[in-house]
C-alpha positions as CSV (number, residue, x, y, z in Angstrom):
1,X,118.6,26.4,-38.8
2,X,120.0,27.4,-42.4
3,X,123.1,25.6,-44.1
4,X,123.9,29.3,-43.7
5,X,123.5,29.4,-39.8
6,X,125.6,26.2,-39.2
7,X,128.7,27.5,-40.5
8,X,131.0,27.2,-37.5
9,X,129.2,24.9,-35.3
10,X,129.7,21.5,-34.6
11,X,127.2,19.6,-34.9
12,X,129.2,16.5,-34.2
13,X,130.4,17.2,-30.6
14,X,127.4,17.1,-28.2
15,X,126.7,20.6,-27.2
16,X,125.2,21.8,-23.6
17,X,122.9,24.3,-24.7
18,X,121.3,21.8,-26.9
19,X,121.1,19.2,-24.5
20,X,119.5,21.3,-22.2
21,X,116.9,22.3,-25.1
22,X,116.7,18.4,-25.5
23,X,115.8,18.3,-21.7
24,X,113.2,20.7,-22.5
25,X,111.8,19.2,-25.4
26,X,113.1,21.6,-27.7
27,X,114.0,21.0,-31.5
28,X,116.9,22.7,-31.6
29,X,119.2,20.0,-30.9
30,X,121.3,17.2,-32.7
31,X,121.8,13.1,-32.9
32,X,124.7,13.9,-31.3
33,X,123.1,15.9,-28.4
34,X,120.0,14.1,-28.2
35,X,122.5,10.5,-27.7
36,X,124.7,12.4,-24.6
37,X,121.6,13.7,-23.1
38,X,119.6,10.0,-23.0
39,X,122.4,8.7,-21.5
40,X,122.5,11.5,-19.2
41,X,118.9,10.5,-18.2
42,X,120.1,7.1,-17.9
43,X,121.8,8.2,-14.9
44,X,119.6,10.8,-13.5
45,X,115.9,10.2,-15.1
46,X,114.9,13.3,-13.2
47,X,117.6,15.7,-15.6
48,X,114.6,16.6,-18.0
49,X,112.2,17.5,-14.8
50,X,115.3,19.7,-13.4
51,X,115.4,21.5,-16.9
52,X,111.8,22.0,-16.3
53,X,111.8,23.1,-12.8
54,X,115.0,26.0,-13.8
55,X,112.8,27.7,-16.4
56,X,110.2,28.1,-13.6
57,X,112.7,29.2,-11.4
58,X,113.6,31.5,-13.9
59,X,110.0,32.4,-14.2
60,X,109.6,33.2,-10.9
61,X,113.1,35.0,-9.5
62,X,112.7,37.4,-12.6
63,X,109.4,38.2,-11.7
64,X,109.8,38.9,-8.4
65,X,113.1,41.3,-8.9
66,X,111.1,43.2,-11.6
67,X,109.1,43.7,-8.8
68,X,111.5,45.6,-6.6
69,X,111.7,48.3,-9.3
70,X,114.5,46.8,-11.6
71,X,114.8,47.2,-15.2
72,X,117.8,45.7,-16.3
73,X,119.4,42.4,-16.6
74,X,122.3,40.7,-17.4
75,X,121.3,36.9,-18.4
76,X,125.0,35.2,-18.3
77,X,125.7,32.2,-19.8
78,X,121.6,32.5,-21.6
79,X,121.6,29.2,-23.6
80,X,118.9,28.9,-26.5
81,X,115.8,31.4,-26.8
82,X,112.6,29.2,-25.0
83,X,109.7,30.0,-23.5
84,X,109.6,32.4,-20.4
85,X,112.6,34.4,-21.5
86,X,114.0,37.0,-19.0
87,X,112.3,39.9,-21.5
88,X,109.2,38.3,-21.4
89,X,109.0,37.8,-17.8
90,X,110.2,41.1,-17.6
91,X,108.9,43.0,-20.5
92,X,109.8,46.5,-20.8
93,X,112.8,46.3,-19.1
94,X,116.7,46.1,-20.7
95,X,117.7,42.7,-21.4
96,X,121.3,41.4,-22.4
97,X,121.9,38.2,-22.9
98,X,125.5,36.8,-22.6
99,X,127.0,33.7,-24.5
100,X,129.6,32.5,-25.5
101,X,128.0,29.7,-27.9
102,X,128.1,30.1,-31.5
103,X,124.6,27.9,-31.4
104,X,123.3,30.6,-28.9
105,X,124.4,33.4,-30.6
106,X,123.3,32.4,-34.4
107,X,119.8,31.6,-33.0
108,X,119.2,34.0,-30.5
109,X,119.8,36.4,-32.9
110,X,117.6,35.3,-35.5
111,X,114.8,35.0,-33.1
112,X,115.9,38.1,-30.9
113,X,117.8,40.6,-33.2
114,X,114.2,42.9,-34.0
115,X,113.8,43.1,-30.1
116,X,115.0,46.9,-29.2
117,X,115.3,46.0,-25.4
118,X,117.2,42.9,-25.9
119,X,121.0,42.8,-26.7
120,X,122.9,39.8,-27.6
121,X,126.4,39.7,-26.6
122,X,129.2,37.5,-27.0
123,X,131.6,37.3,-24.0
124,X,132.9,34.1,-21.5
125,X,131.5,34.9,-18.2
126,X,135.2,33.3,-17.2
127,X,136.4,36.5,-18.2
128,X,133.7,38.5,-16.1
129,X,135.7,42.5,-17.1
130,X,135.7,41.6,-20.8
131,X,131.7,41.3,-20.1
132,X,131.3,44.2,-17.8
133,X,133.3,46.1,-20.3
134,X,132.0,45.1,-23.6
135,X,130.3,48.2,-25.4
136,X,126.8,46.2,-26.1
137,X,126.6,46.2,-22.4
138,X,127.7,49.0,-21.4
139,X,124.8,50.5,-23.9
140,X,122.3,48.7,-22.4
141,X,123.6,48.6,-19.1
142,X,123.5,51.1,-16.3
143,X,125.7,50.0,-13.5
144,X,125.3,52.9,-11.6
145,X,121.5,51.5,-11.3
146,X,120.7,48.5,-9.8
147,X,120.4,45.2,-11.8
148,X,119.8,42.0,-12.1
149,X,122.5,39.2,-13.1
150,X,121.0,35.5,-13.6
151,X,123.6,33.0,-13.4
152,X,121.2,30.1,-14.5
153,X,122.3,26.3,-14.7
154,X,125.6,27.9,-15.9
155,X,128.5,27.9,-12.8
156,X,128.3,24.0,-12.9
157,X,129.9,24.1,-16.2
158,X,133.0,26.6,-14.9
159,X,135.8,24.1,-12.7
160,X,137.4,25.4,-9.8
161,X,140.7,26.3,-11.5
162,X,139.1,29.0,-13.2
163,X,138.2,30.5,-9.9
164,X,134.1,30.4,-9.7
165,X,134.2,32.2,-6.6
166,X,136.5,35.4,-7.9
167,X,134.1,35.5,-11.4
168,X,131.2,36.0,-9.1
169,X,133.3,38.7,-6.7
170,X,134.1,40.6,-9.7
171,X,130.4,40.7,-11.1
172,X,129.3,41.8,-7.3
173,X,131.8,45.0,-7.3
174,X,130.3,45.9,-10.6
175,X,126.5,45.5,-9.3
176,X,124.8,49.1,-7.2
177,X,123.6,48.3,-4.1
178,X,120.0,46.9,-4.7
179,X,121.5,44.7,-7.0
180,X,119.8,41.1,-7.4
181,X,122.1,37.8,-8.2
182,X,119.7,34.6,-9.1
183,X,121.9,31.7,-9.3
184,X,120.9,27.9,-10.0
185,X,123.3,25.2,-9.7
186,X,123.1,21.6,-9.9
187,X,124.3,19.7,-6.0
188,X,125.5,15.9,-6.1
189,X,124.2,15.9,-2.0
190,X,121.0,13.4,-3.2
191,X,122.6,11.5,-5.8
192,X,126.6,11.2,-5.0
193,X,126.7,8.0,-7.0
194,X,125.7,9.3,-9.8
195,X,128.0,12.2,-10.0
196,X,130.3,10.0,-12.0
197,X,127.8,9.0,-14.5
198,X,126.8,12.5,-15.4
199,X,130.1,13.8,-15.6
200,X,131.5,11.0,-17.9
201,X,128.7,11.9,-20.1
202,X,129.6,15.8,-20.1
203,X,133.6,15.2,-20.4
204,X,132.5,14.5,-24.2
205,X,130.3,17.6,-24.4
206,X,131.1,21.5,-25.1
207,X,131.4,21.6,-21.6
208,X,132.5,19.7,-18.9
209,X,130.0,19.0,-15.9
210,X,131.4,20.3,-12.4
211,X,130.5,18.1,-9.2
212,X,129.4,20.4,-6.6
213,X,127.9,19.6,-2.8
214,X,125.6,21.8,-1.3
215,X,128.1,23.5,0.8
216,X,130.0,24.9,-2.0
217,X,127.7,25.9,-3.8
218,X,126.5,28.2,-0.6
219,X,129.9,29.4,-0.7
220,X,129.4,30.8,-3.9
221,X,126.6,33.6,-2.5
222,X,129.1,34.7,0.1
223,X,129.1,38.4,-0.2
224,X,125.5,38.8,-1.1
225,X,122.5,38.9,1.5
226,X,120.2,36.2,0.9
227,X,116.7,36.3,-0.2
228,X,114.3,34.2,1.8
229,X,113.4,31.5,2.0
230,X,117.6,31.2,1.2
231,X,119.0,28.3,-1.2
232,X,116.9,25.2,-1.7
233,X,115.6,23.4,-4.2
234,X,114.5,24.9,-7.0
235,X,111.0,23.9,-6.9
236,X,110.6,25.4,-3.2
237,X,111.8,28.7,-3.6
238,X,108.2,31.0,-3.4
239,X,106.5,28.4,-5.6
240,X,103.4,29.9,-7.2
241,X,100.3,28.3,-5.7
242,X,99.6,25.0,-7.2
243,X,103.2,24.5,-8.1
244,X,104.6,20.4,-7.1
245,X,107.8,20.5,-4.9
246,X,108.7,16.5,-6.5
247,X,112.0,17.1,-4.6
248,X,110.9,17.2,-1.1
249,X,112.5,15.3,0.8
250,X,115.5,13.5,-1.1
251,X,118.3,16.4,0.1
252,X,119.5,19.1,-1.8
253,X,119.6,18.3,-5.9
254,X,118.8,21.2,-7.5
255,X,119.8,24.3,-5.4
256,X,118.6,28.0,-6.5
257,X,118.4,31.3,-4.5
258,X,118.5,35.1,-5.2
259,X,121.2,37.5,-2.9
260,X,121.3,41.4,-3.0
261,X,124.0,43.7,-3.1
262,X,123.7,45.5,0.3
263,X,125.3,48.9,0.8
264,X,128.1,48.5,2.9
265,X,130.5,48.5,0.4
């Protein structure tokens, strides 16, 4: 990234996104991001497989809702261009991608910008009608079609107080029926001891981690019909054959499913 570039971003102040690209093996990352997210691992070795295992997830869910005949999407909360992005899973089809990172947004639009089905927007997904409203999106958006939303590894990073629950509400009033939601999110059922750990290491970051069991994380799908084979680990939903479920077994770690917008209003 240019002198240029990092005008703006702290490069002090371990970032998320970053992290996560550390996870991933990326090089987009910092000392700073590259110290949170070791002792991170410290705490949960299996973080950087997890990072893996959501890109696949990714992968996979984008695939297979491109498959029932949509051709938009609405990537919230998008983090850093890597491989497997929604427009290459999905190529041909309208892509925006939402952030409200000034790391995302430099980058993704260096690496992004000369892509005419790909938008990059700027917007908090805790403000959900600033989103659904923002020109860009509207553009590229057709809400009167069905879409796709991907809320990816993103609602563990949005606390309770800011109502997780009512964001996602207002995104499914906005969505035609046919609508697909893909949503990941990180459960403390497997490892509650090390919920702690984690989050003391994330209180530092861009953004703070939010501790989440299993059971609320199913609350958050209520309102949307549930794809089979429902929420589980990210590594068993419709795994391609040859794919390694490593989480088999240990309880729910790394939940992920996909719901549809039904008709009834």
């Amino acid at each position: 990234m240019t002198d240029q570039a990092l005008k703006g971003i702290n490069t002090q102040i371990p970032n998320v996104a970053r992290m996560y690209d550390y996870y991933l093996g990326g090089k987009d990352n910092f000392p700073a991001d590259r110290e949170a997210a070791e002792r991170a691992l410290t705490v949960v070795p299996e973080i950087r497989h997890s990072a893996r295992s959501n890109r696949a997830f990714l992968r996979r869910t984008v695939d297979f809702v491109a498959r029932t005949g949509i051709d938009q999407f609405l990537d919230l909360g998008a983090g850093l261009p890597t491989q497997n992005n929604v427009h290459q899973v999905a190529p041909g089809a309208k892509v925006v991608y939402v952030d409200n990172d000034p790391t995302v947004l430099v980058h993704g639009r260096a690496i992004l910008g000369k892509n005419e089905n790909v938008t990059i927007v700027e917007g908090d997904m805790r403000r959900p009608r600033e989103i659904l409203e923002h020109p860009d999106v509207r553009a590229a958006i057709d809400f009167d079609r069905p879409v796709g939303v991907l809320l990816l590894a993103i609602m563990h990073f949005v606390p309770d107080e800011d109502d997780p629950c009512g964001i996602l509400a207002t995104f499914r009033e906005a969505m035609a029926p046919g609508s697909h939601l893909v949503m990941s999110h990180v459960a403390i059922d497997a490892r509650p001891a090390a919920a702690d750990g984690v989050t003391k290491v994330y209180d530092r970051a861009s953004s703070p981690f939010v501790a989440r069991t299993s059971k609320e994380i199913v609350r958050l799908f209520e309102g949307f019909d549930l794809v089979e084979p429902g929420i589980v680990n990210l590594p068993e939903w419709r795994p391609a054959p040859g794919d390694t479920v490593p989480y088999k077994g240990i309880g729910s770690y790394f939940l992920g499913g996909v719901g549809v917008v039904n008709g009834d209003g």
